[in-house]
N, C-alpha and C positions, 0 to 999 in steps of 0.2 A: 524538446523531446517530441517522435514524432506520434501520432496517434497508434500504428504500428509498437514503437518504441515502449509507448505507454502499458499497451495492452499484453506483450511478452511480461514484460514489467507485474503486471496485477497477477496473471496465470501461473507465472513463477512464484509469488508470496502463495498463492494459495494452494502452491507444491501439486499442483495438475499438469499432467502431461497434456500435450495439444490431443491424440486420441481420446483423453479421459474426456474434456471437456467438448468435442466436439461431438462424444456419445451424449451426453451429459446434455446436451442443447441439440440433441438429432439433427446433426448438420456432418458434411464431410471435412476431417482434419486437415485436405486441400485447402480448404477456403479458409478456416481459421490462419494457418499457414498465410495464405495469399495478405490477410489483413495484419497479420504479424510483421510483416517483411513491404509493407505497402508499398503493393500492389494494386489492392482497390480496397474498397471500406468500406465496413459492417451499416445495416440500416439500422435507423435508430433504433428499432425492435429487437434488432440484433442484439447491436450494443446496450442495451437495457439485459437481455437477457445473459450476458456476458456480465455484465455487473451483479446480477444475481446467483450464479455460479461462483465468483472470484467472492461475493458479500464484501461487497464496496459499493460506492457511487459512480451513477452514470459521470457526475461532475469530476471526482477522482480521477477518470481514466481520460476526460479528456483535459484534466492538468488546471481545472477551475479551484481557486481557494477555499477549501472546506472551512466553515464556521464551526467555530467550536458552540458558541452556543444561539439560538437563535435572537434578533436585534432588530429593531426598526430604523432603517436608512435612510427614511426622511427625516429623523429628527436629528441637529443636530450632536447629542451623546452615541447615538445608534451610529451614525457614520466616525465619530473617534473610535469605537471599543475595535468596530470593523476592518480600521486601518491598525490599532493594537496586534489583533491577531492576526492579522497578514505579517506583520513586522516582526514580532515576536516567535511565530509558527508554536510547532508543541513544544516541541525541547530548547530549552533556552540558554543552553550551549551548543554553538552550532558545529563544533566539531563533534560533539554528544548523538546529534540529530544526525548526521553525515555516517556514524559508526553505526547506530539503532537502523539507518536504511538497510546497512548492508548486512547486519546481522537479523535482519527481520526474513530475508531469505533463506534463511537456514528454519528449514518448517520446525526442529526440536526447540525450538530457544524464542519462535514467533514472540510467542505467550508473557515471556518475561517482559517484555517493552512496553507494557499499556498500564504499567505502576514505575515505570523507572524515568520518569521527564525530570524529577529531580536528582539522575545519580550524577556521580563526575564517570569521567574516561578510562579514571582506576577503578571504580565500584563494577564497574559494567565489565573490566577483565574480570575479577572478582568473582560475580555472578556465572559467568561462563564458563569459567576455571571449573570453580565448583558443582555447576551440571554439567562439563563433560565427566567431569569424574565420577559425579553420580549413575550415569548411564554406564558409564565402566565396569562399575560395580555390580550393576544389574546383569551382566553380563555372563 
């Protein structure tokens, strides 16, 4: 994925249009544009402040493995747990993981995926079923 790729990618989860966020960090929706579709690419100041907007990490957007929890890598336990969680990632079904990406785009339903690493494939239609119907209702 390209750095470009990435950063559509973050701006889309956090359901901002390229004007919102280019008001949002006083910059012109051109240039966010231009780094979306790379073109040229954000200074790291930029890119910091585009992680602060999206609330992610700078490492996130340029596709670095987030630690789940923090580990000392000189020793040798700290460099197992490290290679664990790179192997493992969050969800430990990966077609679980593959579904939670792309329903994490959907800004109503975000919320549900940061308690559900242990559903299955059925729990998670389940779950969705059941808030679109709730929103229906509210309707």
């Amino acid at each position: 994925m390209t750095l470009g790729e990435s950063l559509k990618k973050a701006r889309s989860r956090s359901g901002l249009t390229q004007r919102e966020v280019a008001q949002k960090a006083n910059m012109n929706y051109k240039t966010l544009s231009n780094w979306e579709n790379d073109v040229s690419r954000p200074s790291p100041d930029d890119l910091a402040r585009l992680a602060t907007i999206y609330q992610v990490s700078v490492d996130s957007i340029l596709g670095r493995p987030v630690r789940l929890i923090p580990v000392d890598d000189t020793t040798p336990f700290g460099r197992a747990v490290i290679e664990l969680q790179e192997q493992a990632g969050y969800y430990r079904d990966p077609k679980v993981a593959q579904r939670v990406d792309e329903l994490k785009n959907r800004p109503g339903l975000r919320i549900l995926f940061d308690a559900s690493r242990d559903l299955s494939d059925e729990d998670i239609d389940f779950v969705v079923q059941f808030v679109e119907r709730l929103k229906k209702k509210e309707k």
